[in-house]
C-alpha positions as CSV (number, residue, x, y, z in Angstrom):
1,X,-118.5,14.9,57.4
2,X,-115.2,15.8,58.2
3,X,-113.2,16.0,61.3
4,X,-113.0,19.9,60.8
5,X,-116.7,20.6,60.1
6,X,-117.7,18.0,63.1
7,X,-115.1,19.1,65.9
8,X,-115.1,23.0,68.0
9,X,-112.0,25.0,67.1
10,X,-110.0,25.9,69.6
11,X,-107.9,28.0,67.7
12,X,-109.1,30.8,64.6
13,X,-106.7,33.0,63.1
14,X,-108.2,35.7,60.8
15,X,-105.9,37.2,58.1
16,X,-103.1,37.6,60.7
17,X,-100.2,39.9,59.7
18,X,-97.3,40.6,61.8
19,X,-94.6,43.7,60.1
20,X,-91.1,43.8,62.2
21,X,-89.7,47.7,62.2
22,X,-90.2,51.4,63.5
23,X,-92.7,52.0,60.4
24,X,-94.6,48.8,60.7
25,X,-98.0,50.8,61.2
26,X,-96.8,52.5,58.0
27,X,-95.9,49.8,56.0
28,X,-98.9,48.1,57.3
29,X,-101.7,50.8,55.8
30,X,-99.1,50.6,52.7
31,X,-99.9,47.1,52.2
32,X,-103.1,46.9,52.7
33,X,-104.6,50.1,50.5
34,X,-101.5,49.6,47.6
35,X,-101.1,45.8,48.0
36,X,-97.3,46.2,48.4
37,X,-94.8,43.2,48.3
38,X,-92.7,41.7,51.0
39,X,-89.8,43.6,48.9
40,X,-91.3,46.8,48.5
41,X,-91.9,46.9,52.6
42,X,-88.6,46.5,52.9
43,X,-87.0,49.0,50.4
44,X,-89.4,51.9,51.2
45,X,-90.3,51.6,54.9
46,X,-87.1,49.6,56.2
47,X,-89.7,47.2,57.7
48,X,-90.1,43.0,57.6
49,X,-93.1,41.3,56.8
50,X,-93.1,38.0,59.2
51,X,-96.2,37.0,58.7
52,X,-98.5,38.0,56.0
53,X,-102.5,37.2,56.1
54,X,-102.4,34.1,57.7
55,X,-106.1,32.2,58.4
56,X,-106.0,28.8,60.2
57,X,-108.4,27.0,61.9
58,X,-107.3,24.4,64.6
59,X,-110.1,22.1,65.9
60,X,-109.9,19.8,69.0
61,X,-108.2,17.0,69.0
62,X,-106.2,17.8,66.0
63,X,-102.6,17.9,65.5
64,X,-102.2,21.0,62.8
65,X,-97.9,21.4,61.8
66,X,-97.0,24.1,60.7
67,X,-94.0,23.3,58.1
68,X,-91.6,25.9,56.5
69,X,-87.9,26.5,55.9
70,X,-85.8,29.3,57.5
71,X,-87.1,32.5,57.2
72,X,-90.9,31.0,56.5
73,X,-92.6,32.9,59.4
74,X,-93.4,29.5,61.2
75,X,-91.8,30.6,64.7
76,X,-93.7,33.9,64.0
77,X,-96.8,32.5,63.7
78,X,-96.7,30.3,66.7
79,X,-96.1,33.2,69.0
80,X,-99.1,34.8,67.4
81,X,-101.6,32.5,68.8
82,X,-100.7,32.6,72.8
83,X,-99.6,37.0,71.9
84,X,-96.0,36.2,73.0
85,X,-95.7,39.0,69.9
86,X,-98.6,40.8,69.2
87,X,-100.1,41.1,65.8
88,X,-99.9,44.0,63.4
89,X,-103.3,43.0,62.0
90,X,-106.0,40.9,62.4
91,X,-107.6,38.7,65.1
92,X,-106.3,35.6,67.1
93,X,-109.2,33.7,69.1
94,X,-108.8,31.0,71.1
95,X,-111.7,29.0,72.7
96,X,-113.8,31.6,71.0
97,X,-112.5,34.8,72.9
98,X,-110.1,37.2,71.3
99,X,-106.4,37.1,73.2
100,X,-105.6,40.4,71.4
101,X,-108.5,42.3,73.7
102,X,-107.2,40.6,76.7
103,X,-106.2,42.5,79.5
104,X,-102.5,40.6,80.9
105,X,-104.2,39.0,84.0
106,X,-106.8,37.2,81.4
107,X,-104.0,36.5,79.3
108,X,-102.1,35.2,81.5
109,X,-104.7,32.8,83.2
110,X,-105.3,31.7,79.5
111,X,-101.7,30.2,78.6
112,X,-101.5,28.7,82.4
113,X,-104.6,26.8,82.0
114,X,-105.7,26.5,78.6
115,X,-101.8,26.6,76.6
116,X,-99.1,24.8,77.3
117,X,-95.5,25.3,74.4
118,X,-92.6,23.6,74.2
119,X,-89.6,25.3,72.3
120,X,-86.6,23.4,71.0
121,X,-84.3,25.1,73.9
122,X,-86.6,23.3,76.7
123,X,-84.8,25.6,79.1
124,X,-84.7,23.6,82.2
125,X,-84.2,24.6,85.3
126,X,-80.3,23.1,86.1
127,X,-80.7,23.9,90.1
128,X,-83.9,21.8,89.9
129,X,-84.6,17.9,89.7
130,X,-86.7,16.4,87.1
131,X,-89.8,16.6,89.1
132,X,-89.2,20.2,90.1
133,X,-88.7,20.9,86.6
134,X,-92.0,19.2,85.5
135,X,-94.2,21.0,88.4
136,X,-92.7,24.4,87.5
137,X,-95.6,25.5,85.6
138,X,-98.2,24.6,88.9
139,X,-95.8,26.3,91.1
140,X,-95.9,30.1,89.2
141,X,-99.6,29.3,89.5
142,X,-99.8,28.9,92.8
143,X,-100.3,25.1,93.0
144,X,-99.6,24.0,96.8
145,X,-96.4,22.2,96.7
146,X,-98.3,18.5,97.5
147,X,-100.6,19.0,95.0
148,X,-98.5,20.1,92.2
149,X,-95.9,17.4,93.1
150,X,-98.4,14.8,92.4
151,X,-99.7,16.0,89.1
152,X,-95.9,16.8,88.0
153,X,-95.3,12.9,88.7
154,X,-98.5,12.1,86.9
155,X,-97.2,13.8,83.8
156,X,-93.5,12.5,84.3
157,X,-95.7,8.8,84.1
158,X,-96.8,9.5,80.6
159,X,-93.5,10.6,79.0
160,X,-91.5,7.3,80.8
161,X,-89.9,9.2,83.5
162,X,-91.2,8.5,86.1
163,X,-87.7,6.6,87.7
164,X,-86.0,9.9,86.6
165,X,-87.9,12.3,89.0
166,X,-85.2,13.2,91.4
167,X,-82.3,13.6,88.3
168,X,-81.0,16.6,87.3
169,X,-81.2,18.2,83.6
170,X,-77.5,17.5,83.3
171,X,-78.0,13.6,83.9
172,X,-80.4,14.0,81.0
173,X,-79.8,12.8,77.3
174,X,-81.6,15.4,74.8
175,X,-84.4,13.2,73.8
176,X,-85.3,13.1,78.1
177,X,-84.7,16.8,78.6
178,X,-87.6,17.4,75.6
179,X,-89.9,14.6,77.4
180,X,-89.8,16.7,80.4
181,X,-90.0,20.1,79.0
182,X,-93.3,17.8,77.5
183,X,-93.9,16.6,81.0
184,X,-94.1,20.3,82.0
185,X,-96.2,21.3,79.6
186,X,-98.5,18.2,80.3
187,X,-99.2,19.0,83.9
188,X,-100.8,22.3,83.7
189,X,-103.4,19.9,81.8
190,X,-103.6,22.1,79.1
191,X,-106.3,21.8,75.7
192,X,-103.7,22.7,73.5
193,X,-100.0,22.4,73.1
194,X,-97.9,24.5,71.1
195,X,-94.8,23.1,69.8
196,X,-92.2,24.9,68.0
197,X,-89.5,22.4,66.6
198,X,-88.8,20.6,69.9
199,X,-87.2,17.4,68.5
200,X,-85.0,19.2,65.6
201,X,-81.7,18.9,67.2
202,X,-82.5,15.1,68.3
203,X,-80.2,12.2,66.7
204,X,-82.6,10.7,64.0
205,X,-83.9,7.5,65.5
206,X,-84.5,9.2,68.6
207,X,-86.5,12.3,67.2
208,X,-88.7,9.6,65.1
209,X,-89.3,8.0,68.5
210,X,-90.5,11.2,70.2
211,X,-92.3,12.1,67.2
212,X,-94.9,9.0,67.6
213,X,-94.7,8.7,71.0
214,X,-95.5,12.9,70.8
215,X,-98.9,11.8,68.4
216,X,-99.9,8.9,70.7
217,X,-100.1,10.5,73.6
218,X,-101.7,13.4,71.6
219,X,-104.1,11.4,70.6
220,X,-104.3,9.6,74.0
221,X,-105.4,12.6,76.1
222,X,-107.4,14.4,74.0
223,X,-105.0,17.3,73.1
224,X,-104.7,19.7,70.4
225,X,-101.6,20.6,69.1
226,X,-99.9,23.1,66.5
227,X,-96.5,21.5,65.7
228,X,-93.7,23.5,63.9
229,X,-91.0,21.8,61.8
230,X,-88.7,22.5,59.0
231,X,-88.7,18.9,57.7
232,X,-91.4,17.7,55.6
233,X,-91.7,14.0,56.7
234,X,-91.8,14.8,60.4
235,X,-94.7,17.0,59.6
236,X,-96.8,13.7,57.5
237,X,-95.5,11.7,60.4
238,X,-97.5,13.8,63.0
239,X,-99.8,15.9,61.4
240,X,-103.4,15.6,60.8
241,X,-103.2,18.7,58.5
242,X,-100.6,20.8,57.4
243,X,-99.4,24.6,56.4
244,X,-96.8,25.2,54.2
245,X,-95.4,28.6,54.7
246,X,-93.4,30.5,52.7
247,X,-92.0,34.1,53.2
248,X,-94.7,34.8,55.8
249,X,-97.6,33.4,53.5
250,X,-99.6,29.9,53.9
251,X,-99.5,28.6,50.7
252,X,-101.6,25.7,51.1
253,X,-103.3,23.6,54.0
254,X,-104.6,20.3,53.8
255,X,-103.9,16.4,55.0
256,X,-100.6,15.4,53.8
257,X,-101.9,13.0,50.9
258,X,-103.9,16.1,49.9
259,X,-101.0,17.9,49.3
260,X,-98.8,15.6,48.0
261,X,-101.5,14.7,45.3
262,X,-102.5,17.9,44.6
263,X,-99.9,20.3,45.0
264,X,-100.8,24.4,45.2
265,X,-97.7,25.3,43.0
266,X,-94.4,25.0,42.0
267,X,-93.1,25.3,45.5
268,X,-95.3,22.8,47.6
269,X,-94.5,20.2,44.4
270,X,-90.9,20.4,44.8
271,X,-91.3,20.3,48.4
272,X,-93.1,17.2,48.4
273,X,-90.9,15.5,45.4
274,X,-89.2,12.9,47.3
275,X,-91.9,12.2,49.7
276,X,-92.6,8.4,49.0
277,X,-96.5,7.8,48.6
278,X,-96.7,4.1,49.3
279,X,-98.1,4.8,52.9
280,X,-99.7,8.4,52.1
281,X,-101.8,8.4,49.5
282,X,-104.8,6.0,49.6
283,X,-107.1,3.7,47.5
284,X,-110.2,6.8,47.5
285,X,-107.5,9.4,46.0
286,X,-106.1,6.9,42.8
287,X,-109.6,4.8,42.3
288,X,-111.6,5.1,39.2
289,X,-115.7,5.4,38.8
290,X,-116.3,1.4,38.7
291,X,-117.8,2.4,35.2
292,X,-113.8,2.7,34.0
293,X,-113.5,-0.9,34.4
294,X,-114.6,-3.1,31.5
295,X,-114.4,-6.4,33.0
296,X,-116.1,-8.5,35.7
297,X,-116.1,-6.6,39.0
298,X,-117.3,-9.1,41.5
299,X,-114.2,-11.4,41.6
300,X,-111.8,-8.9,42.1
301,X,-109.8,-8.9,45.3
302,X,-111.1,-6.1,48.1
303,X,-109.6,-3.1,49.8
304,X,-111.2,-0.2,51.5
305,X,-110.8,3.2,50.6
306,X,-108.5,4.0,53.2
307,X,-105.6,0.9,52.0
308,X,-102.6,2.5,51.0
309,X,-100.6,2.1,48.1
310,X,-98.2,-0.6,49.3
311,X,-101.3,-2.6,50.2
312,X,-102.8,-2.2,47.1
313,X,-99.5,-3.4,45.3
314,X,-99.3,-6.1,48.1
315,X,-102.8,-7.4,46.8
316,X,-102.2,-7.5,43.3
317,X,-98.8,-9.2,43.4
318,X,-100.3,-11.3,46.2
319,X,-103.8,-12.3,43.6
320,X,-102.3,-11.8,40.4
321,X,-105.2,-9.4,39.4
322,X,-105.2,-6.5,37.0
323,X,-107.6,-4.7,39.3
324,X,-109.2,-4.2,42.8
325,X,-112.3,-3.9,43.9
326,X,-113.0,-0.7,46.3
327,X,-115.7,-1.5,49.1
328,X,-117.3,1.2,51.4
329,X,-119.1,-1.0,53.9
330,X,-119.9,-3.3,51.7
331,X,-120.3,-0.9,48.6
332,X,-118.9,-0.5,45.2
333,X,-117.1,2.7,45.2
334,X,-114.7,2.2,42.5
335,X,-111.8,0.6,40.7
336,X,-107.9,0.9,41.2
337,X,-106.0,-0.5,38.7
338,X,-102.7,-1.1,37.9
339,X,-102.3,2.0,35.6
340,X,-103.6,3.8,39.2
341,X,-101.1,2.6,41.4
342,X,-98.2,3.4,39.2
343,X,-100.0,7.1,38.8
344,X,-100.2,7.0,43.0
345,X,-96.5,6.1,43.2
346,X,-95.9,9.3,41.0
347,X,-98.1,11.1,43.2
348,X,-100.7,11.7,40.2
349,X,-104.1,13.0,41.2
350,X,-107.4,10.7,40.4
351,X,-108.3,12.8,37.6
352,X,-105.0,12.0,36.1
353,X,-104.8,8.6,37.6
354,X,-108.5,8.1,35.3
């Protein structure tokens, strides 16, 4: 079973449309009873379609990006799921319970406790030291000043700051200022994070440091996250699934090896062109029914399904073999050959690869 049918979702957005402009409601009953165009909208009703019929689901303990270029609707669509904009049409539910029926005191209580976001201008507080920064969140809720001081200086412990606590945001390189706006986000002890492209404007050897410290502690403390990027490779770097938007619509959704093996069109292939597929795409998506392989199976070297191309190309130049054997606990599952790999490196799909 997969980690989707298995885990709750946390967030469910059902055919969610959001139209910018003073004939939106217009343009809205326009599109949906005469199926107009993002073009159309815009020539006859002066209005912008942001988002158009978006469904995601976002299940705990996932990390779901969100990738697009300018202009995509990925910022849009963020804001959708905690209603900092509210939808044209459609339903956002979160935990279950629709945030569009909310009154604003259950919203509210619902982004303090349940959803913490980080935005790429962290926005910290330049009067206020690293801690006070952190335990900002605790302190609009409430939180006595003890109390919210400790779990501030918990959260700074599991970004590395903890010897920074009494620093300003000034003392602060960019990759720091993003751990705290993190740290902030952290203490509130939220179930899921939203985060819309908080490492873009890093130097690159410091944003790919964020990014898997970002999935490791992800993964560490249980969180759910929706991720937003521009870039491609950050997305496979952190994602367990990903959207690719275009003009307001989700093109396609899947893992990254998914995609890049079986592009949804002409736009998700170029996207994914230069995407190298030795450590994406795996021995289960390039193998062949072991009935494809003429020869002796039981001396060929071993992988799992899950080996990667460069370990697959590391055993063959390693054994000398023309083949390997594909084992799932013990099992036959198929064959990969070297016709398959050099398929995988393309990014051909199995039924090519065959």
């Amino acid at each position: 079973m997969t980690h989707k049918e298995t885990a709750e979702v946390l967030i469910d957005c059902q055919s969610v449309w959001k139209v910018f402009g003073k004939r939106s409601a217009e343009a809205i009953k326009a599109i949906t009873e005469r199926g107009l165009g993002k073009q159309d909208v815009l020539k006859q009703y002066g209005c912008v379609i942001g988002v158009s019929n978006a469904s995601l689901q976002v299940s705990r303990g996932e990390i779901f990006c969100i990738m697009g270029l300018s202009g995509s609707g990925k910022s849009t669509l963020i804001r959708l799921l905690n209603r900092l904009i509210e939808p044209s049409l459609g339903k956002v539910l979160v935990k279950g319970r629709d945030i569009g029926a909310m009154d604003a005191a259950a919203l509210r209580e619902i982004r303090a406790r349940h959803i913490g976001m980080v935005f790429q201008s962290v926005a910290l507080l330049p009067q206020r030291n690293v801690l006070e920064n952190a335990a900002f969140g605790l302190e609009v809720q409430g939180v006595p000043r003890d109390q919210r001081n400790r779990t501030a200086e918990a959260a700074l412990d599991k970004v590395g700051l903890s010897d920074w606590k009494l620093r300003y945001p000034s003392e602060l390189s960019g990759g720091m200022q993003q751990r705290v706006g993190l740290a902030r986000a952290l203490a509130s002890d939220p179930e899921i994070i939203l985060m819309d492209e908080p490492f873009s404007a890093l130097d690159p050897l410091i944003r790919r440091q964020l990014q898997d410290e970002f999935r490791q502690l992800t993964k560490e403390l249980g969180k759910s996250a929706v991720f937003i990027t521009h870039d491609l490779d950050e997305a496979i770097r952190i994602g367990d699934r990903i959207a690719i938007m275009k003009d307001g619509v989700i093109i396609q959704v899947g893992t990254a090896e998914e995609i890049v093996m079986n592009p949804a069109d002409q736009y998700v292939a170029d996207f994914v062109a230069g995407i190298s597929r030795l450590h994406l795409v795996k021995a289960h998506s390039v193998m062949v029914p072991p009935g494809g392989w003429q020869g002796a199976t039981q001396d060929l070297p071993r992988c799992s399904p899950e080996a990667d191309i460069d370990a697959l190309i590391g055993l063959i130049a390693d054994t000398g073999s023309d083949a390997i054997r594909v084992e799932d606990d013990g099992n036959l599952v198929g064959i990969v050959t070297i016709r398959n790999l050099l398929s995988g490196v393309r990014g051909e799909p199995q039924a090519r690869a065959a």
